[in-house]
C-alpha positions as CSV (number, residue, x, y, z in Angstrom):
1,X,0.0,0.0,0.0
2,X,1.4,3.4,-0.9
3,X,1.2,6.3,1.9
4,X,-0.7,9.1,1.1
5,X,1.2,12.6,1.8
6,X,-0.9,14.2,4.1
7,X,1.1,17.7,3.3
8,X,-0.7,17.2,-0.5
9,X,-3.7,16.1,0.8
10,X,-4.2,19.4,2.4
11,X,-3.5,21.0,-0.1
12,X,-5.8,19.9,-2.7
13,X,-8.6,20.4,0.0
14,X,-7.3,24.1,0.4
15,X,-7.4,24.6,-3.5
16,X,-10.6,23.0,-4.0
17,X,-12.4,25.5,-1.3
18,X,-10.9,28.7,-2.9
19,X,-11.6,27.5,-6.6
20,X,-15.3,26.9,-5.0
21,X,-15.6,30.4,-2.9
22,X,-13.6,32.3,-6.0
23,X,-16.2,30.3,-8.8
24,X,-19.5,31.4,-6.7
25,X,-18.5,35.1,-5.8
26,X,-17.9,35.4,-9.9
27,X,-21.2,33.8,-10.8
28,X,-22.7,36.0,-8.1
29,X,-21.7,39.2,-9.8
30,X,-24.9,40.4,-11.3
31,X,-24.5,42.3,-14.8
32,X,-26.4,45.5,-15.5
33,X,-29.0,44.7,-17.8
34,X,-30.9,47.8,-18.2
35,X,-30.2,51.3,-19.2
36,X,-32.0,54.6,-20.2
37,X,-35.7,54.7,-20.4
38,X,-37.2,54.7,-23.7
39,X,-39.9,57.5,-22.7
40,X,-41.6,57.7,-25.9
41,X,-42.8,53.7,-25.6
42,X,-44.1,53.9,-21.9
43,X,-47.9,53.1,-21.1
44,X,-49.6,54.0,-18.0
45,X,-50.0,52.3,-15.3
46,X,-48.5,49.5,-12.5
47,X,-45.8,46.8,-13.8
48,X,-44.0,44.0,-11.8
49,X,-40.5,42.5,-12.6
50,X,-38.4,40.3,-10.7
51,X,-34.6,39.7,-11.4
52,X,-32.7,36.8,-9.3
53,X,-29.1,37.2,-9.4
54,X,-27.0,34.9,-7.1
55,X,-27.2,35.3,-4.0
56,X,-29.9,37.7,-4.2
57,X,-33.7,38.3,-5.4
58,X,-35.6,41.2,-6.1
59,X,-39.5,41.9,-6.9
60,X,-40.8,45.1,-7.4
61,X,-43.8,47.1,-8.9
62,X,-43.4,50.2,-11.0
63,X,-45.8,53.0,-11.5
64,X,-45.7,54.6,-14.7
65,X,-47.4,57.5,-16.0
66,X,-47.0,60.5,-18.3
67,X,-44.1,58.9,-19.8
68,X,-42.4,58.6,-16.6
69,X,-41.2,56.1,-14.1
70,X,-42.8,57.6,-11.2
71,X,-42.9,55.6,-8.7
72,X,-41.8,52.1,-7.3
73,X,-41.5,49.6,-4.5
74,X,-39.7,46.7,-3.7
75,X,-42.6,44.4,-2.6
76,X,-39.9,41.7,-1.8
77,X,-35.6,41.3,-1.2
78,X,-33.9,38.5,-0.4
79,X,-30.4,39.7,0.2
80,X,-26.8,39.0,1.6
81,X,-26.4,42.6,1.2
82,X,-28.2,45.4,2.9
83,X,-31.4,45.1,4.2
84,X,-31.6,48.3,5.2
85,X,-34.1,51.3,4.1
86,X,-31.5,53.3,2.9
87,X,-30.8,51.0,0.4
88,X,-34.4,51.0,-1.4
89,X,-34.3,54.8,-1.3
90,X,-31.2,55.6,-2.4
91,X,-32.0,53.3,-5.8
92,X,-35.0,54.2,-5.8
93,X,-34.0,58.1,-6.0
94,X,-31.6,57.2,-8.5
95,X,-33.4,55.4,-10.9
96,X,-36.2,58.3,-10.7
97,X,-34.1,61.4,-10.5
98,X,-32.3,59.7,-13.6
99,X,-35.2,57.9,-15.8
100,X,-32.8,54.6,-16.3
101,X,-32.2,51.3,-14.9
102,X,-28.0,51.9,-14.9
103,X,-27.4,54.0,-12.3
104,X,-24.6,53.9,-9.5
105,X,-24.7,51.2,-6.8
106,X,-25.1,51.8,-3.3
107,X,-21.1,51.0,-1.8
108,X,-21.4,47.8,0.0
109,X,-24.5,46.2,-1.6
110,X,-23.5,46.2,-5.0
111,X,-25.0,43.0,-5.6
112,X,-28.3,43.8,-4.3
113,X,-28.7,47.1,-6.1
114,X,-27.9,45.6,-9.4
115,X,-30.4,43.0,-8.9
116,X,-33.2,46.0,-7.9
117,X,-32.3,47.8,-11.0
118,X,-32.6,44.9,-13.1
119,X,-36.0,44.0,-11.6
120,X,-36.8,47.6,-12.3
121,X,-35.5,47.1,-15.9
122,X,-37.9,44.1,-16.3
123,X,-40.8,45.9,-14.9
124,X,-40.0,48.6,-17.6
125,X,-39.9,46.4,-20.6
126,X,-44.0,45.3,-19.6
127,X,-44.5,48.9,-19.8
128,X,-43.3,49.2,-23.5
129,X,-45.7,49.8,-26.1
């Protein structure tokens, strides 16, 4: 029977669990998928979108009128990041003060923010004519 180096052992267990935690915080790095509103194609009215984006989930209704996103909530977040308020209104005065779906993150819940937006962005594209 051959003896196994336990030095090597080790550290294949130690390079397997970084290539693991390296692999999952790159697949949960949510991608902006939105942008500027297209004004001209919005219809009145109340839209839900959801966007999941590893770790995190968003849902969220949009109020649109006059051409405008003017108003919305965030019915439901499951996050790692923030859970506090001051995340939902600091997107939330973003994306209105700014009419699009791509605006900055709030530092320290970067994930979570992109994955409002893009909830937001998928709310929006209901709202197209």
């Amino acid at each position: 029977m051959r003896k196994i180096n336990q030095y090597a052992v080790g550290r294949l267990v130690i390079t397997s669990i970084g290539l693991l935690l390296s692999g999952t915080l790159l697949l949960g790095c949510v991608q902006i998928i939105g942008g500027p509103v297209d004004q001209a194609k919005l219809v009145d009215g109340f839209y839900e979108g959801s966007y999941r984006g590893v770790p995190n989930k968003a849902w969220v209704r949009v109020e649109i009128k006059d051409n405008r996103i003017l108003n919305f909530e965030i019915t439901k977040l499951q996050s790692w990041g923030w859970k506090d308020e001051k995340l939902r209104l600091l997107i939330l005065e973003r994306i209105i003060a700014t009419q699009s779906t791509s605006v900055d993150a709030v530092s320290g819940a970067t994930n979570s923010s992109r994955v409002i937006m893009n909830a937001v962005q998928k709310a929006i594209e209901r709202a197209y004519r």
